[in-house]
C-alpha positions in Angstrom: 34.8 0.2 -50.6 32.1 -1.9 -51.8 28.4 -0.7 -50.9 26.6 -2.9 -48.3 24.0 -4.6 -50.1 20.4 -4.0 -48.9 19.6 -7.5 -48.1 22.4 -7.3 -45.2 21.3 -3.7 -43.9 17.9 -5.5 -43.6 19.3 -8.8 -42.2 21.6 -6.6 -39.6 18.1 -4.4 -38.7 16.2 -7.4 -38.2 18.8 -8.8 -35.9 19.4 -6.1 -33.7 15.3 -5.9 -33.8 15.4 -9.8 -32.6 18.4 -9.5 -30.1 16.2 -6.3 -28.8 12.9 -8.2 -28.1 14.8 -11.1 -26.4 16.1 -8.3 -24.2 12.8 -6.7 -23.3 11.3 -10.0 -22.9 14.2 -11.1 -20.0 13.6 -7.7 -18.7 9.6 -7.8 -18.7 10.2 -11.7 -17.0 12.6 -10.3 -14.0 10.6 -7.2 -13.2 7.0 -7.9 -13.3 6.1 -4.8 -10.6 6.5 -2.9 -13.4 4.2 -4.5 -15.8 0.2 -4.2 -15.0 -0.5 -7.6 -16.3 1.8 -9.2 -14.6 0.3 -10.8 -11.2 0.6 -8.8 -8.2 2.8 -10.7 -5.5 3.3 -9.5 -2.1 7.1 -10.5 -2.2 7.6 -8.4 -5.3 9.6 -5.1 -5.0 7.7 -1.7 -5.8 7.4 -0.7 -9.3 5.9 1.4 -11.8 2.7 -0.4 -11.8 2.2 -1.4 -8.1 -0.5 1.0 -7.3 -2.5 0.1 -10.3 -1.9 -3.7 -9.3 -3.4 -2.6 -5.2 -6.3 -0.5 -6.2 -7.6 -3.4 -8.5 -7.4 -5.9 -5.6 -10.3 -3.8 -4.3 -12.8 -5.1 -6.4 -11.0 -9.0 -7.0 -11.5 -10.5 -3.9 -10.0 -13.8 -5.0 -7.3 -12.3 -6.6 -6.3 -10.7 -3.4 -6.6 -13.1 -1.4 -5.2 -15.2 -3.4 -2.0 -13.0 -3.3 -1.6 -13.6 0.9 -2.2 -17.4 0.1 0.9 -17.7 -2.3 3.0 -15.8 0.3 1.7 -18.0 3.2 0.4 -15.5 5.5 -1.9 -16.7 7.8 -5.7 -14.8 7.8 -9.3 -14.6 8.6 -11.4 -13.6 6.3 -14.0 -12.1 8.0 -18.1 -12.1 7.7 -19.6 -9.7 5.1 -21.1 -7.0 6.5 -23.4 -4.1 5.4 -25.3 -3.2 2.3 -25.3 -1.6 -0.4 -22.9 0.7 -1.1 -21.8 0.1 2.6 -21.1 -3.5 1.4 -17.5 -4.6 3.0 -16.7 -8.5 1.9 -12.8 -8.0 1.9 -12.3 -7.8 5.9 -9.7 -9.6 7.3 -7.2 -9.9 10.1 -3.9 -11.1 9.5 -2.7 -13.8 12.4 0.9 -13.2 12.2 3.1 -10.2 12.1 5.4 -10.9 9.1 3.6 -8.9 7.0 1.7 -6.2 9.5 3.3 -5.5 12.9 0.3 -6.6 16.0 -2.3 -4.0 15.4 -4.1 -2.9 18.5 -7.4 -2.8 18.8 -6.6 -6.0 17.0 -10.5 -6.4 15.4 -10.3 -3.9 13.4 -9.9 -6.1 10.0 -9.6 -3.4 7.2 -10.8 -4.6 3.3 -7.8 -7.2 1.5 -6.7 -4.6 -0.4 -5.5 -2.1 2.1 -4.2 -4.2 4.1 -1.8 -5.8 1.2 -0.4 -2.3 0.8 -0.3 -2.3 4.2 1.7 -5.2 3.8 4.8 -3.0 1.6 3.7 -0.4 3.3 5.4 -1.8 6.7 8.1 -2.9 4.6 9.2 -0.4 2.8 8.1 2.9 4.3 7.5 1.8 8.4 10.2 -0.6 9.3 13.5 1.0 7.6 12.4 4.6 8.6 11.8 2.7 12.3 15.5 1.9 11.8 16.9 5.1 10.6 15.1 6.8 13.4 15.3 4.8 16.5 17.5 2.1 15.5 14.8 -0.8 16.0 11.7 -2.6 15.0 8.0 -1.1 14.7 6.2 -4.0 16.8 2.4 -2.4 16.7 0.2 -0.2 15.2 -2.4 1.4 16.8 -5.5 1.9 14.9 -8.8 3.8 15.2 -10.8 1.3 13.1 -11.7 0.7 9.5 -15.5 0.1 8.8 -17.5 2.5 9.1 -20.8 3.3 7.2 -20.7 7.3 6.8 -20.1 10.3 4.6 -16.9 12.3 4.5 -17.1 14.8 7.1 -18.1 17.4 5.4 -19.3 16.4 2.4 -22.2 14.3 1.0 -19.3 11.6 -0.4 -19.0 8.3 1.5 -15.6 7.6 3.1 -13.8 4.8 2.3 -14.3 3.5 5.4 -17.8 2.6 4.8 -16.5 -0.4 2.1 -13.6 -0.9 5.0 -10.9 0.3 2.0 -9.9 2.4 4.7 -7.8 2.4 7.8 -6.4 5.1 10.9 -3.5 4.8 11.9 -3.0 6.9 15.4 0.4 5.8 16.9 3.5 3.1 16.3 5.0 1.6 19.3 8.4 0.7 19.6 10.4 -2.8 20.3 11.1 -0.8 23.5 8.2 0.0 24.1 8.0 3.6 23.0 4.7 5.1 21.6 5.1 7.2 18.5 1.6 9.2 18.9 0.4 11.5 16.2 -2.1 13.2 18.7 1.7 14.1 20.8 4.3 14.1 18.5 3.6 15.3 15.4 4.5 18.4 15.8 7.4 18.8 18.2 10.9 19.4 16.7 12.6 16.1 17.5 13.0 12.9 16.0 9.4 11.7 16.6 8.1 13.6 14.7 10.6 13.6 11.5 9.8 10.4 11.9 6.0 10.8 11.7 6.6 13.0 8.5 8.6 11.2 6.8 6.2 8.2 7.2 3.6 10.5 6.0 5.6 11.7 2.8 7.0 7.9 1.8 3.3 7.1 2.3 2.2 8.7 -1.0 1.7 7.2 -3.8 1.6 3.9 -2.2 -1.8 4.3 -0.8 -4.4 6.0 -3.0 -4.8 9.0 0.0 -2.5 10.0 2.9 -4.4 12.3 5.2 -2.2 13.6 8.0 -2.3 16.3 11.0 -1.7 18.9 8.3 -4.7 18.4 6.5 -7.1 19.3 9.0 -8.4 19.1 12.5 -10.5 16.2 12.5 -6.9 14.0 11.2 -5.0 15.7 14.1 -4.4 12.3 15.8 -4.2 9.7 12.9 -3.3 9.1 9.3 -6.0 8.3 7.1 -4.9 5.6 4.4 -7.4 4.5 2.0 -6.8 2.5 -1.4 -9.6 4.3 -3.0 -9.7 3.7 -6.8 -9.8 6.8 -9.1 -9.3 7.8 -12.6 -6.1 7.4 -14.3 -4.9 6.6 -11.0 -4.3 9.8 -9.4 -3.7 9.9 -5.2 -3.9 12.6 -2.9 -1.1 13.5 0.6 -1.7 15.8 1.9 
């Protein structure tokens, strides 16, 4: 048998190397949630880069709300308010509830950011564990507010509830009518609260912090969801 010449190991190399590239370029073009630079769309599935993606909506506020433009949700942007490093100019309030289920108090208009995670959030964590669990629909969320200008309890930190990158979540009701409460249900043995949990564990890593019941007393009736932006992108559940 004849020895392959260089020139066609090298011409085979380069083609494979070609047919590769093609490949990764198809595969970069069909999956852009897990590419960073790829634009963040609220109709995309979760990938490998979609918390990097949310946590830099915090500080683009065109680029976020750009995003809920292109997936023609209706919104008010609300006034600016606060200074400083109390600043909030992402506030908003979604008017529909194809994205966010009715939230109640319905003022409480947390920063463009959160509530785009949010958004996925009710997607793909709320509604389908809603269905496993009960067999129907998450309708509201009830909230204990966003902005507010004040430290970490605690701590001499601010929250991130002072920029309104922050929001509680105390209870989900029901298409029933049934209130999911975490102040009443979070820790009895039924399917309330498995429910509650499992919200609470899906939760991370979607948000930048989950703070739950089990992390102390002063979260024993809410979740505390922030998209907070740290380095290399680490989150805390907890």
């Amino acid at each position: 048998m004849k020895t392959l010449r260089p020139y066609l190991i090298w011409f085979a190399v380069a083609v494979l190397l070609t047919i590769g590239a093609i490949l990764g370029m198809q595969w970069v073009r069909d999956h852009p949630e897990h590419i960073p630079t790829a634009r963040f769309e609220l109709t995309q599935p979760q990938g490998w880069a979609t918390h990097r993606k949310l946590t830099a909506l915090v500080d683009d506020n065109s680029a976020c709300f750009a995003a809920f433009d292109r997936a023609g949700a209706g919104y008010e942007h609300r006034p600016t308010v606060g200074q400083g490093q109390c600043r909030a100019s992402q506030r908003m309030v979604l008017t529909g509830n194809s994205f966010v289920p009715t939230m109640r108090p319905a003022n409480a208009a947390p920063g463009c950011a959160v509530t785009a995670t949010m958004a996925l959030w009710n997607r793909d964590v709320v509604q389908p564990l809603a269905q496993k669990y009960f067999g129907q629909k998450v309708v509201e969320l009830e909230n204990l507010g966003s902005y507010n200008c004040r430290k970490i309890a605690g701590e001499k930190t601010l929250s991130q509830h002072s920029t309104a990158n922050a929001i509680d979540i105390s209870a989900f009701v029901l298409a029933d009518g049934t209130r999911v409460a975490l102040i009443n249900d979070w820790a009895d043995a039924d399917k309330r609260s498995e429910f509650l949990h499992a919200v609470r564990d899906q939760s991370c890593g979607l948000f930048s912090t989950v703070l739950s019941p089990d992390y102390n007393r002063a979260h024993a009736d809410h979740f505390h969801l922030d998209m907070a932006a740290r380095s290399m992108g680490w989150t805390v559940c907890r």
